[in-house]
Residue, then its C-alpha position, 0 to 999 in steps of 0.5 A: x299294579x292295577x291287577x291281583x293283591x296289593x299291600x296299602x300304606x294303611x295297612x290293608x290288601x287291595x285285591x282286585x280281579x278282572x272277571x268279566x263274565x262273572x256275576x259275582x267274586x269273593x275273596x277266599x282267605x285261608x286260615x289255620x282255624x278255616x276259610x273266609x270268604x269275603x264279598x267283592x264289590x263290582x266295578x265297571x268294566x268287569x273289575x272286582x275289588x275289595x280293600x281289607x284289613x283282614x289280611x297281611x303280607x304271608x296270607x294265602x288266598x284264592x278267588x271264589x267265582x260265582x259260588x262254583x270255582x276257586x281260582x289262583x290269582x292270574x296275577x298272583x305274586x307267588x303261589x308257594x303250593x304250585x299253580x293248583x294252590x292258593x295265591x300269596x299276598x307278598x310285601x315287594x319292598x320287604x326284600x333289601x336291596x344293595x343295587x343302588x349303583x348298578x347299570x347295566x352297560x350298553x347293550x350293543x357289548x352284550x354278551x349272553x348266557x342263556x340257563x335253565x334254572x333247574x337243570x344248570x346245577x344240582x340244586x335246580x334253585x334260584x341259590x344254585x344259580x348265584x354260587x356259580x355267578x363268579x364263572x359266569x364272570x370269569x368266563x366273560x358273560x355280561x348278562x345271564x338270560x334266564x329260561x321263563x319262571x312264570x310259574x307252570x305246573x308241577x315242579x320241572x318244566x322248560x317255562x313255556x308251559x307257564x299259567x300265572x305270568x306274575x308268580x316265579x315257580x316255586x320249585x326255584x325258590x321264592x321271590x326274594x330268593x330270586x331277587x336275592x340272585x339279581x342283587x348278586x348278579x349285580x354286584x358281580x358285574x352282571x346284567x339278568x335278562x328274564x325270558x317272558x311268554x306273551x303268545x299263550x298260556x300253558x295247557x294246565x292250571x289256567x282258569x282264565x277262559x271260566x271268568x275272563x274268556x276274553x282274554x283269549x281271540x276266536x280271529x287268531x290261533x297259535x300253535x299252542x291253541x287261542x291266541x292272546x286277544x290283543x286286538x279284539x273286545x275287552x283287549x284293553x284289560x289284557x294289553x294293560x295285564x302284559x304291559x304292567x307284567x313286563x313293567x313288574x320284572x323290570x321294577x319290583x324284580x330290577x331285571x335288566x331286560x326282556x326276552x319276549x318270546x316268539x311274537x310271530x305268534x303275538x297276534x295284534x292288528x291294533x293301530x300299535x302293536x303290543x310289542x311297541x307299547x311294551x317296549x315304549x313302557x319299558x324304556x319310558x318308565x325303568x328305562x329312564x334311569x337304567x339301560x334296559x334290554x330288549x330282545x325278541x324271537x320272531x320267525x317272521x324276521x320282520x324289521x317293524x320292531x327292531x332300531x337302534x339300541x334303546x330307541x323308544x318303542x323298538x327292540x334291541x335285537x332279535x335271536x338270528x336263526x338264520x345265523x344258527x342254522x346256516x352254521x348248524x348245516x355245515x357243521x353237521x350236514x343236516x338238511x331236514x326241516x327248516x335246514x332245507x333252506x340253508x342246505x344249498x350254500x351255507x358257507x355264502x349264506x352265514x357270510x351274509x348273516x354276519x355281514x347284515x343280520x338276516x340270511x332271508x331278506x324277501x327271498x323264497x323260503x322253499x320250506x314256508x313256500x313263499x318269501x321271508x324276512x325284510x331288508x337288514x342292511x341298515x340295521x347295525x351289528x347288535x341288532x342281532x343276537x347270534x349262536x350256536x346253540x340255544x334252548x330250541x335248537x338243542x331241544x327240538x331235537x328228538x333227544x336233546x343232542x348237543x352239537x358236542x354230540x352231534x360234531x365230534x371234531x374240536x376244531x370245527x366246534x373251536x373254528x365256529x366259537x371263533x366266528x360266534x364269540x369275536x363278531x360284532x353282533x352280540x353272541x349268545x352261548x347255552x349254558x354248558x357250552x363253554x365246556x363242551x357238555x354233554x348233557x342233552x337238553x330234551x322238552x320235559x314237563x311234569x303235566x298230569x298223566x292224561x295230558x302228559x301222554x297227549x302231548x307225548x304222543x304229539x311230539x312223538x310224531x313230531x320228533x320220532x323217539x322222544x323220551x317220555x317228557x313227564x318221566x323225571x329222568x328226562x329232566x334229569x338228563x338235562x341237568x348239568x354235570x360241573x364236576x367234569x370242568x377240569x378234564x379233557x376236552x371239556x378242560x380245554x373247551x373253557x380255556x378257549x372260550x375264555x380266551x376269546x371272550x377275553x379277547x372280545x372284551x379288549x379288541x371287539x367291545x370298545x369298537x362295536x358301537x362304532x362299527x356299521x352292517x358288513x359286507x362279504x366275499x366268498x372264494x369260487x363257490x367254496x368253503x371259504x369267505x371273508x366279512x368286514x365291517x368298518x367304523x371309526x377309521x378300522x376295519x374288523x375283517x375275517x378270514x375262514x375256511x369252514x370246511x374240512x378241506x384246504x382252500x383258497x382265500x377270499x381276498x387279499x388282508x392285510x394289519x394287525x391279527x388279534x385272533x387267529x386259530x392257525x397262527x402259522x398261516x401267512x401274513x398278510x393272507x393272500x391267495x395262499x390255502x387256508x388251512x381247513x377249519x380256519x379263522x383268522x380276526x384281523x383289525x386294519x385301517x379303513x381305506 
């Protein structure tokens, strides 16, 4: 890795930093008896370095810039006092291994479980999450995707407000404790994605724009302020900072993929887009051995960066909002905001995201003003990543609610699993939802008070009612409760998402690779629809009513049903009434 501390073969620490307006560095190493300054030598293109004897794998460090300012290192591997601390120099080949064997398999079988490692249980640890993998497991996940970790300030945040993207937060745990987790993950059959943000750095604790203000664009703003400079002067050095990070979780941290965050907001007019290199670097490098995963969020639904699983220089999949929201109107109502544009027929509207992958393909967005998205079509199911629930479209609510607060009846919930778990696109639950938890997911933080109330204030008139996010009972509201599995609603909540990843596993899974776009039918403007797709001489087909009044059915079906929410309900399905909230999976020869 070209940036931060480095142990040699010989023994000693390279450190190196790009500090482009910078006159001079020193390397400030922390001992028990004081600290140490030590020159470092200039280097063309605004780099310093310095190769030492005088410090080990455990030494604590920051960089000195022009006399005035002590600074974590950005690409710091560890800052075991928090982002306002000193920088530790680690070994990344003390930590031993046993994944030797392990792949992760094809990624259009996925099934994803997002979690926030501080709030999915009690110890809010790297160690919490690894005693409760053999649920995972059960339940019928592939692969947990882990909220970011790039360390933030303080000890409880999302992970979107992260300023050191090498160094996993302290407050979880320390790095081999994190690997300690993917090793076992691993040997329970179990792939780990990592949540990365490229489009900005947090408010607090980045020292980057003292020394290296071209990591940041003047041409390009973001809602969270200056865009990254992929594009601009001096954008080589930042573009080979993020490309080596993602590199970095891949190899040293043997993730199985990457999560790349909202790149509506990854500005770049370069001849190759950021995102493209990123994903040709992974699939060349780790990706040459290992299945590696690549999915992304971008609100713009553009296709540019989405192929065929693994494909170089393309992504896996991208998170279909589009899917979320059409499912989310017309099991709640709601019509605010970005509902507005799925308020008008969602029933027609989540037959075609099921079908082709985005709902918008060009059409007007009433809510952006003008058009969004392209043509999906010729995409194939696992191009898209679908769900009822994620950490936005719970969080950015003004108090976190959850829909098993926001939809009190079971079986509408129990009706949109069946549509969620046995489609052919990978699906994603929010840790909890197996269970039907009630704990809400609000934004906390634990910034300084000043900019705490500011942005307070701001989400405040954004999301009127918002609980302080600083305030620690925030964050502990967020926190799962697992004692309540066994009980009630919740008891029977996980029984029926394990079966229906159980039957995902046996009738879904090995068909998926084959299976190509869909298409759709609805029945006169109602509740009703139906959505096939074939491949491989089969035809997966469902039929559903979601809706709390009975309705006719879409069309005629007819073969073998391998999930049905009312099994009374005649078969083959024809014209009769479709009972209300009701699914029916069915597998048939094509014609």
């Amino acid at each position: 890795m070209p940036f931060g501390a480095e142990l040699t073969a010989g023994g000693q620490v390279r450190f190196r930093l790009w500090a482009p307006a910078a006159r001079r560095v020193e390397v400030a190493l922390y001992h028990a008896n004081g600290t140490r300054l030590l020159p470092m030598h200039p280097l063309p293109g605004g780099w310093f370095a310095l190769e030492t004897d005088a410090a080990h794998a455990g030494s604590l460090y920051r960089f000195l810039v022009d006399g005035e300012h002590e600074v974590a290192d950005p690409a710091s591997r560890f800052n075991p006092e928090g982002v306002h601390g000193a920088s530790a120099v680690v070994d990344p080949r003390s930590f031993a291994w046993n994944d030797e064997d392990w792949r992760a398999p094809p990624w259009p079988g996925a099934v994803l479980y997002e979690l926030h490692v501080g709030a999915f249980t009690p110890e809010g640890t790297y160690g919490g999450v690894a005693a409760r993998l053999e649920h995972l497991a059960r339940l019928g996940i592939t692969a947990i995707e882990l909220m970011p970790l790039n360390a933030f300030p303080g000890t409880r945040d999302w992970g979107y407000d992260g300023v050191l993207p090498f160094a996993p937060q302290a407050s979880y745990g320390t790095p081999d404790e994190l690997k300690a987790l993917i090793d076992s993950a691993h040997r329970s059959g179990l792939a780990v994605l990592l949540d990365v943000v490229y489009n900005h750095f947090g408010p607090e604790g980045n020292y980057l724009h003292r020394y290296a203000p071209q990591f940041f664009s003047a041409r390009h703003v973001t809602p969270w302020g200056p865009a990254i400079n992929f594009d601009g002067p001096g954008s080589d050095a930042v573009r080979d900072f993020f490309i080596h990070n993602a590199l970095y979780w891949l190899e040293e941290y043997h993730f199985d993929g990457l999560r790349l965050d909202a790149i509506h907001a990854v500005h770049d007019t370069s001849a190759t887009h950021i995102v493209t290199e990123i994903a040709r670097a992974a699939r060349a490098g780790p990706g040459r051995t290992r299945p590696i995963y690549l999915t992304l969020e971008n609100l713009d639904n553009a296709v540019r960066f989405l192929g065929a699983a693994g494909a170089a220089g393309s992504c896996d999949a991208q998170w279909n909002d589009d899917t979320h929201h059409s499912l989310h109107v017309l099991l709640t109502g709601e019509s605010q905001s970005y509902y507005a544009d799925y308020a008008r027929d969602p029933h027609a509207l989540l037959a075609r995201g099921l079908a082709e992958g985005f709902v918008y393909q060009g059409e007007v967005s009433r809510y952006l003003g003008g058009p969004r998205g392209e043509s999906t079509a010729h995409l194939p199911p696992s191009a898209f990543v679908n769900f009822l629930q994620n950490h936005d479209q719970v969080g950015n609510r003004a108090r976190g609610e959850r829909l098993t607060t926001l939809v009190r009846d079971e079986a509408a919930l129990g009706a949109a699993a069946a549509v969620l778990l046995l489609a052919p696109a990978p699906p994603l639950l929010f840790m909890g939802e197996e269970w039907a938890a009630l704990e809400p997911f609000p934004w906390f933080c634990d910034f300084e008070a000043e900019l705490a109330a500011r942005v307070h204030a701001h989400r405040s008139r954004e999301y009127p009612g918002s609980p302080y996010p600083a305030a620690p009972a925030t964050f502990a509201s967020a926190r799962l409760d697992w004692r309540v599995l066994e009980q009630g609603a919740h008891a029977r909540a996980l029984a029926f998402h394990r079966r229906l990843l159980e039957i995902r596993r046996a009738e879904i899974a090995p068909r998926i690779l084959e299976l190509h776009a869909g298409r759709f039918t609805r029945a006169n403007a109602g509740r009703a629809f139906a959505v096939s797709w074939e491949g491989a001489g089969e035809r997966l087909r469902l039929i559903a009513n979601l809706g709390a009044e009975a309705a006719a059915a879409p069309e005629s079906a007819a073969g073998r049903v391998i999930f049905a929410t009312h099994p009374e309900l005649p078969a083959p399905l024809s014209r009769e009434q479709l009972a209300p909230w009701s699914v029916t999976w069915l597998l048939e020869p094509a014609p």
